[in-house]
N, C-alpha and C positions, 0 to 999 in steps of 0.2 A: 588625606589618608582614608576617611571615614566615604569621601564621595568614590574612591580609588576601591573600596571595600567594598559596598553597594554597589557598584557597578558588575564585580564579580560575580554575586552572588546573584546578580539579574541575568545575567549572563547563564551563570547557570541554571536555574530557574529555566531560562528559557531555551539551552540549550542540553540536558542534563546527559544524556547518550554520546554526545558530540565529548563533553567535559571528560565521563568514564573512559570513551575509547582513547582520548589523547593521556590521561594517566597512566593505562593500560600501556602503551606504547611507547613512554617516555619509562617506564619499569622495564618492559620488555629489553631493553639498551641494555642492562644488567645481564644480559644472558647472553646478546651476541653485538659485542662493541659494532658501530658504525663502519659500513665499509662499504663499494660497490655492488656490492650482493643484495643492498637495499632494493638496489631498483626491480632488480627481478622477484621483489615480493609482491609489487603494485599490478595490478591487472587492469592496464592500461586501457586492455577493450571494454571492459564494464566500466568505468569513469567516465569513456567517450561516449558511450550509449546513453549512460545517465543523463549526461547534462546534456545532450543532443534529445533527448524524450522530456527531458522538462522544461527546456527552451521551449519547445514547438507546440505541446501540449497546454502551455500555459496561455500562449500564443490563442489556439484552437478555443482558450474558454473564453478570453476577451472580446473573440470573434461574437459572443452570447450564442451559440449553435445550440448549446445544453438549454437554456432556458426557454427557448424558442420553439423546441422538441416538446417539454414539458408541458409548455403552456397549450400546445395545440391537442396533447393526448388528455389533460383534464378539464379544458373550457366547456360550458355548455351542463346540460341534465346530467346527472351521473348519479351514480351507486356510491354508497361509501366504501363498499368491500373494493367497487374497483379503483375508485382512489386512492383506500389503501394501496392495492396491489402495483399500481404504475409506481406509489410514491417507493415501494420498496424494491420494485425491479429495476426500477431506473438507474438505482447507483449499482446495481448488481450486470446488470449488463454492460453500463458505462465503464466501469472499471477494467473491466476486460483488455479495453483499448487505452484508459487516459489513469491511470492505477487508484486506487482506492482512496487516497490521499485527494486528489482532486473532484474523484465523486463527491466525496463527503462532504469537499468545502463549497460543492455548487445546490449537493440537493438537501441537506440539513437545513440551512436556511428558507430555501422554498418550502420545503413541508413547514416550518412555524409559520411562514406567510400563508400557505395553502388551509393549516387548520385554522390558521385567525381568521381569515376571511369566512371560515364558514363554522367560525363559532364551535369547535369540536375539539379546542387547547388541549382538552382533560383526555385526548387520545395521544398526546405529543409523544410519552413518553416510550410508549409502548410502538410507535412507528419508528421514529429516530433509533430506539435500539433494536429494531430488524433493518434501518438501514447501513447502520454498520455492520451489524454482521452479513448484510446483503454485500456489502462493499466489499470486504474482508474476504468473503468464499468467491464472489464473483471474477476478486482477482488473480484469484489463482489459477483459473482458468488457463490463463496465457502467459508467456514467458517473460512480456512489457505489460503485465496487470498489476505487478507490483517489484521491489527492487532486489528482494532474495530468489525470486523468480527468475529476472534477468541475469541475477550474477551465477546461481544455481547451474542455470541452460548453458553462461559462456565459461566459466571455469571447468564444466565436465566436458564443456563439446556434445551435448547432446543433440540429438537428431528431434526433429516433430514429432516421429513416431513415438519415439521414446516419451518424451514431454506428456504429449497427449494421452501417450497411453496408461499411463498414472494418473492425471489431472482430470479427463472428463468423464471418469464416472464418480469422482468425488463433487463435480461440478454440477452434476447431474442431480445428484441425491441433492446437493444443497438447494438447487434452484424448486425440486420438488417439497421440502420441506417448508422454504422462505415465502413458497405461494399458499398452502396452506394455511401456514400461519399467521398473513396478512388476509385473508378470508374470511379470518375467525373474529369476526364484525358483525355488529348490527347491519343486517341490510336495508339500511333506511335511503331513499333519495335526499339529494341534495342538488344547490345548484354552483357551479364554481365560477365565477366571472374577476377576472382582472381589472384592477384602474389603469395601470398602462399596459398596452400591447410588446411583448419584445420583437424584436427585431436583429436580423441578422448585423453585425456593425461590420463595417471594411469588406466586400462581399472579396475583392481584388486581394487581402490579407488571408480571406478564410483559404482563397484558395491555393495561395502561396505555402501555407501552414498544414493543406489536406497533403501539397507533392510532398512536404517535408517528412509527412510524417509516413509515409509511403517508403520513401529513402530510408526513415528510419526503422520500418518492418523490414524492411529487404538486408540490411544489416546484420539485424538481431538475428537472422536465417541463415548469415551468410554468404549472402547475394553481391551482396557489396561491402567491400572494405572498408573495416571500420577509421581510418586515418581520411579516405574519399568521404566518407558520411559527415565525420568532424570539420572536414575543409566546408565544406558545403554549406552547412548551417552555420559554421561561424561568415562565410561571407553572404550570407542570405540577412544574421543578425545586423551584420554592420551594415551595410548597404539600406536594407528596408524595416529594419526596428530593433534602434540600439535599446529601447526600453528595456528588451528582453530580457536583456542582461541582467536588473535587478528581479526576473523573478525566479532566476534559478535558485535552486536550496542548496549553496553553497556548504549549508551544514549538514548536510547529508552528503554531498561529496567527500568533506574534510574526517565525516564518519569511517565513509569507510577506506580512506587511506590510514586513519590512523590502526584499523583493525587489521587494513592488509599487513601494517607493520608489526604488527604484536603478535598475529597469525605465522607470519613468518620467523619470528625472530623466536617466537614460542617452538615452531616449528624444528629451527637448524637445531635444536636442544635433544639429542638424542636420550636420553632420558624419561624428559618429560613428556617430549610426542607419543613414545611408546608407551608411556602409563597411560596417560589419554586415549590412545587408540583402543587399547586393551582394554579398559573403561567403558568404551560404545560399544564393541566388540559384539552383535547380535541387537544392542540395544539403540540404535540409532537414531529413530522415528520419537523412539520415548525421550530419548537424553534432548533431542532437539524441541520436543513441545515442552518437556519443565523448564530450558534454557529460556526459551520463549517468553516463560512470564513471568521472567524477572530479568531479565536482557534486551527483552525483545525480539520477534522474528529477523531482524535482518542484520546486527549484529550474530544474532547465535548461528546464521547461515555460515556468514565470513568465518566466524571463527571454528566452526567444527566443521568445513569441508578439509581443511588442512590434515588433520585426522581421520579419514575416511575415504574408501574411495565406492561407498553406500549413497551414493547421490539417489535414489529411490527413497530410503528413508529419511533424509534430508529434506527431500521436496515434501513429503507428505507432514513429517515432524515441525517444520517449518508451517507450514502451511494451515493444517490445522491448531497449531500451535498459535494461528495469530488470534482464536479463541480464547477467552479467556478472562486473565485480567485485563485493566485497560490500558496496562503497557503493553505486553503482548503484542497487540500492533501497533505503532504508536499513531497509525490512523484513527484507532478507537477515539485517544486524546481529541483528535481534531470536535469529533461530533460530543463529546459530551463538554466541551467550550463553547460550542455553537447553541447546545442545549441550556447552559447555564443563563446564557443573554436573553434566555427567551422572559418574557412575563410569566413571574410566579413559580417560580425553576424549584424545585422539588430535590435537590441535589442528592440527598439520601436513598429516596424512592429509586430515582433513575437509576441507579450503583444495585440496589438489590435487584428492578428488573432484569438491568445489561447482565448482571451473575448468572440471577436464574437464565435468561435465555441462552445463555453461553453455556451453560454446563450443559444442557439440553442439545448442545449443536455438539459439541464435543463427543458426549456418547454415541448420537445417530452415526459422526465423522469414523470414528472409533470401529463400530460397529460393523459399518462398511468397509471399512479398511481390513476387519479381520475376517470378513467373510470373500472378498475378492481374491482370485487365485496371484499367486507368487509375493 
């Protein structure tokens, strides 16, 4: 019983968003007993996209492409500032394409390798919390930079235009601010050199994994059916790498099916939808970024597009919203675990940094937001 009880509680521990949405949705049954009308709450295209974008993606990092990049843009004499600045654009442009979640877990790690090697630890803290937030703004960029983006783009049906024309000058402003403040360094030289060289691994896999995910941009647009894009990668998985299978994030799937349920069943409630809606009513952007830092961004997506058909303020509320705390995204999580392993981890420190920079991104975010027309 006691090994049956600890296991739970690891569980949750390690799964704690996964835990709230399935309580969340086994409640929500109180409201509208079980019946066929389930199925039409699950949004079947954003499920097939997900796990089809983090098959392939995960795929692409095994391939080491990321580190192989890295390694060539800091080998050799350099600047600190511009060390800085690769170590922090890197996850900001990478994210774009492979979501913030996977920047994080390939360039947190290199920056502790990259400051150990040249002796500059006492900079960690202050790099790794712009490369989250590098991560975080970077990925909102694009509609597969992160996963309330993609469901955001397929539940409203939005067009590029639309997407883009909300997202890159919030994109913009961020990428000008994240270079600044990776500059704001001693400009001392340094030299960076590697013990091992990387190397691209499977060149025949990378390239397998680049058409994939080609298929999978032509998708997210559109282009191609999303049931054609799910055949495809599942018999690409089985045929040339059943591994793949174990790196999908199954708990982030089961996330958000349990939210579509409780979305929806929250939803058939004519009561309570109307007091909710009523509720966001003009306040959309804001009810989405306080949701954010204590739900996190990609729950409060699922759950407050139901009530709204303000997908504008959503994106942005969402979005900037994954500022903040460090649930807020729960990308943040990834890098200050990665920060903890390092030697000599400061865990207080780091928390007051990530605050202050985060409050600082939030107003600039803010700021722009109310000065930009509509």
């Amino acid at each position: 019983m006691k090994e049956k009880t600890n296991g739970i509680l690891c569980f949750w521990k390690r799964e704690p968003v996964l835990c709230i949405s399935a309580v969340c949705a086994l409640a929500s049954v109180a409201l509208n007993p079980p019946s066929a009308a389930y199925l039409n709450y699950i949004d079947w295209r954003v499920l097939s996209l997900l796990f089809s974008l983090m098959a392939v993606v995960a795929g692409l990092q095994e391939c080491g492409v990321f580190a192989v990049l890295a390694q060539r843009l800091l080998s050799g004499e350099r600047r600190m500032r511009f060390v800085t600045l690769v170590l922090v654009l890197l996850p900001f442009f990478v994210s774009m394409l492979v979501t913030n979640d996977v920047a994080l877990i390939t360039f947190v790690p290199f920056a502790v390798l990259v400051l150990g090697l040249i002796g500059r630890t006492e900079r960690l803290i202050y790099i790794v919390v712009l490369q989250t937030i590098a991560a975080n703004l970077g990925s909102m960029a694009t509609p597969v930079g992160n996963p309330q983006n993609l469901y955001l783009y397929a539940n409203y049906e939005l067009t590029a235009g639309q997407f883009f024309s909300v997202m890159l000058p919030l994109s913009l402003v961020s990428l000008a601010g994240l270079s600044v403040a990776a500059l704001c360094v001693k400009p001392e030289g340094i030299r960076v050199s590697f013990a091992e060289t990387a190397e691209i691994q499977a060149p025949a896999r990378l390239g397998l994994m680049a058409g994939l995910f080609v298929l999978c941009l032509l998708s997210v647009f559109r282009v191609l059916p999303y049931p054609a894009l799910l055949a495809v990668v599942l018999a690409a998985m089985l045929i040339f790498d059943r591994p793949l299978f174990r790196k999908v994030d199954y708990g982030l799937l089961a996330t958000f099916f349990c939210f579509f349920l409780f979305a929806g069943n929250v939803g058939a409630c004519p009561p309570i939808h109307d007091a909710i809606a009523a509720a966001m009513e003009g306040r959309t952007a804001l009810t989405a970024g306080l949701a954010s830092q204590v739900i996190s961004n990609v729950p409060a997506a699922v759950l407050l597009s139901g009530f709204t058909a303000d997908w504008r303020g959503l994106l942005i509320g969402t979005n900037v919203g994954g500022l903040g705390t460090p649930i807020a995204s729960l990308a943040s999580l990834i890098s200050l675990k990665g920060y903890l392993k390092s030697p000599g981890a400061r865990p207080g420190r780091y928390l007051l940094v990530f605050t202050a920079a985060n409050v600082v991104g939030i107003a600039v975010l803010c700021l722009t937001v109310f000065l930009l027309p509509g």
